[in-house]
GUGUDO-664617 format. One record per residue (C-alpha): residue in three letters; x, y, z. Coordinates in pm, whole numbers, plus 50000, padded with zeros to 5 digits. Layout:
ALAXYZ;...
This chain:
UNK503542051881699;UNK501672077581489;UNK498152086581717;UNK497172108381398;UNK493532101981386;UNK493522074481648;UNK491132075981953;UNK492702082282279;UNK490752074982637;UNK491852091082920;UNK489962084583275;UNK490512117283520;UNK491082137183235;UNK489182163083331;UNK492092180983584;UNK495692176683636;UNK497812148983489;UNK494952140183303;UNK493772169983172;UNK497822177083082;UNK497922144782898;UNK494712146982710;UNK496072180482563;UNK499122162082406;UNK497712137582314;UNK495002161182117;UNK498252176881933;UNK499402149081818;UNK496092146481628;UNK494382120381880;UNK490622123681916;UNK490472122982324;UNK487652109982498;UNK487942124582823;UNK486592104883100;UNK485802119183425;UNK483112125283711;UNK483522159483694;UNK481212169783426;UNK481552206983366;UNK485432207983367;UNK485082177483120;UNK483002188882883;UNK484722220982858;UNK488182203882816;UNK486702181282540;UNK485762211682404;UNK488542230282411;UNK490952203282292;UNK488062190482001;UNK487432158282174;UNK484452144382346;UNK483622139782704;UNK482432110582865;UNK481172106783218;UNK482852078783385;UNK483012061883717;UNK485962039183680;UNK483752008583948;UNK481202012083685;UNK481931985983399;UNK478972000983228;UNK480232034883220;UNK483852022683067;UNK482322003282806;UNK480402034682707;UNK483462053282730;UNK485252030982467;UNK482332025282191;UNK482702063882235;UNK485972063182177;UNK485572034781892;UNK483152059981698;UNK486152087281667;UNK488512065881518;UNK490422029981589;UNK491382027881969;UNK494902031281988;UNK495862048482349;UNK494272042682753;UNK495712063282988;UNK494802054183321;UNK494402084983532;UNK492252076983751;UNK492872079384137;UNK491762088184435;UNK494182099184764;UNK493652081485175;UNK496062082685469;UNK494752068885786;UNK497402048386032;UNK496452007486050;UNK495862010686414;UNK494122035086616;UNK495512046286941;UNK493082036887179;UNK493881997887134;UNK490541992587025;UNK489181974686721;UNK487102006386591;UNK489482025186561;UNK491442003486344;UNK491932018585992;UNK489242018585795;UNK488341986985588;UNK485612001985388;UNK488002028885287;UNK490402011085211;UNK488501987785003;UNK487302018384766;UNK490942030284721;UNK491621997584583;UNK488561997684417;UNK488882032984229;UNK493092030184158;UNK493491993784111;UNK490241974484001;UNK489242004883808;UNK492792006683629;UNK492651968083506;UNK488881972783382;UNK489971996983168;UNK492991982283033;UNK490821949082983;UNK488151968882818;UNK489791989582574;UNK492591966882505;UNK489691944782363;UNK488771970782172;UNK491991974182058;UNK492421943281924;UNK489901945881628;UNK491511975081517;UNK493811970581221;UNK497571967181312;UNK499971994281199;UNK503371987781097;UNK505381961681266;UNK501801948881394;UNK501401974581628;UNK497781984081776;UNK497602005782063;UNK499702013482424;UNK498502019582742;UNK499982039583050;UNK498972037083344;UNK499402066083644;UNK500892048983942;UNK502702068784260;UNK506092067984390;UNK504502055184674;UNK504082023784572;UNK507822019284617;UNK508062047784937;UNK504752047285106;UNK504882070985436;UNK502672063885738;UNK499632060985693;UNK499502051285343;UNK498912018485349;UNK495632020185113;UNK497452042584849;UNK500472024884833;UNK498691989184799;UNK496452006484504;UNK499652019784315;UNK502091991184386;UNK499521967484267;UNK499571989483888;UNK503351982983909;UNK502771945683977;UNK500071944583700;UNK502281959983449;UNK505091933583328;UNK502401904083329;UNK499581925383124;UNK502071937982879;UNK503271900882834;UNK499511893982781;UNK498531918582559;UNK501591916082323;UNK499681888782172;UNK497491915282044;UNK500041948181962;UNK499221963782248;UNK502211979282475;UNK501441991282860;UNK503712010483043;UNK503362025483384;UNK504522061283512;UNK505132071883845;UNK504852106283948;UNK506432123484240;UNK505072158484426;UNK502812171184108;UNK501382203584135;UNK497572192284075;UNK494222196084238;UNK494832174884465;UNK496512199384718;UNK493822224384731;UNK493792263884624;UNK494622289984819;UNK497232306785129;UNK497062272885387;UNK497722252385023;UNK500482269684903;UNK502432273285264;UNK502322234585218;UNK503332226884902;UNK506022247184990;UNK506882226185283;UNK506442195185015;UNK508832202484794;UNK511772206685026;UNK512152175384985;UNK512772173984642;UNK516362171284568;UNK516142188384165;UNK514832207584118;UNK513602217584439;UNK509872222884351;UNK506782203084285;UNK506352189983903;UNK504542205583641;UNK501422184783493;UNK502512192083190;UNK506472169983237;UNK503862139883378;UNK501732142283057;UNK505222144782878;UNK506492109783004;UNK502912098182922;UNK503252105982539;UNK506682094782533;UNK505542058482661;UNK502622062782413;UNK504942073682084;UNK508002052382128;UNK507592022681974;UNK510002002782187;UNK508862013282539;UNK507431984682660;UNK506281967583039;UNK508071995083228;UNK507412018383529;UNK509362050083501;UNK509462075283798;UNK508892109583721;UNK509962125484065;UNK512782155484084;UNK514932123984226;UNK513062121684548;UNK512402097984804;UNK510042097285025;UNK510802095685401;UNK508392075485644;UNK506542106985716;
């Protein structure tokens, strides 16, 4: 599929897999909105990659639908990538026996909020819009990919939250793709293993354990780059033919309980 000119959303693109993504998709001659909290490194990605950024909280319906007529004023809407997420590990029950100190319900109702509910908003939303763009050849109109985890298949202690949010994207994405084929539109889900993001922090006490991390990774034996995420992401984007499939993207690891 030829994103030449098309309009790309991508929520969390402001850092790691997002941010990676955005920038391939902006070389293959996408106009990227990039949609994010996180305003400053945003706007300064969107500049950087000639794209436009767009702040977005992915509970907010609002703030998605400004994200796409955004996106519709670049160009037809032809790619979603759903990089949204947010991380929580807290055991089920608490040690003391007593109800309070039970995991967190509240908690875990944003996780699921932010990574699942947020992810099918989006893919509702701007597969509509979508839809009333002109089909390319062989009726194609758009894909979507969608960022789950490896630990929605091997979720350790404690990550019952997380691995709910990211096995239900994996659930979603065989009955949305048979939904939106009506329409063009392909959706394909990725699942990343140990990526070297944000997400672990900066400095000495960070590094010591990501280096502990990624002894687990059979090959090779180090955490992922962004950039081979945001690789597998244009693939499922380009190809024509990938279609309702969740592809892990892991070094060939599994996770053990903890």
């Amino acid at each position: 599929m030829d994103i030449s000119g098309a309009s790309a959303i991508v929520t969390g693109g402001a850092s790691g897999i997002g941010a990676a993504s955005a920038r391939l998709l902006a070389g293959k001659g996408a106009k990227v909105v990039v949609a994010d909290l996180q305003e400053e490194k945003g706007r300064a990605l969107a500049d950087e990659i000639g794209g436009a950024f767009c702040k977005v909280d992915v509970t907010k319906t609002d703030d998605i639908i400004n994200a796409v007529e955004m996106a519709k004023s670049m160009g037809p809407v032809r790619v979603l990538v759903n990089s949204a997420g947010i991380g929580w590990a807290q055991r089920t029950v608490g040690k003391d026996g007593s109800y309070e100190s039970a995991a967190n319900l509240d908690a875990y109702k944003k996780v699921i909020a932010i990574n699942l509910i947020g992810t099918f908003d989006c893919i509702r939303l701007a597969a509509t819009a979508m839809s009333l763009s002109d089909p390319m050849e062989h009726g194609e109109r758009g894909a979507i990919v969608n960022i789950s985890s490896i630990a929605a298949f091997d979720g350790q202690i404690g990550q019952a939250a997380y691995s709910s949010s990211k096995g239900g994207i994996v659930g979603m994405t065989l009955p949305v793709a048979r939904d939106l084929a009506a329409i063009g539109v392909r959706v394909n889900t990725v699942a990343p293993g140990l990526i070297d993001t944000p997400i672990y922090g900066q400095g000495e006490n960070s590094e010591a354990f990501k280096a502990n991390l990624q002894k687990g990774v059979p090959f090779p034996q180090r955490l992922g780059f962004p950039e081979e995420l945001a690789s597998m992401v244009l693939e499922c984007v380009t190809n024509s033919y990938m279609n309702a499939e969740t592809i892990r993207v892991d070094g060939g690891i599994r996770f053990q309980p903890k």
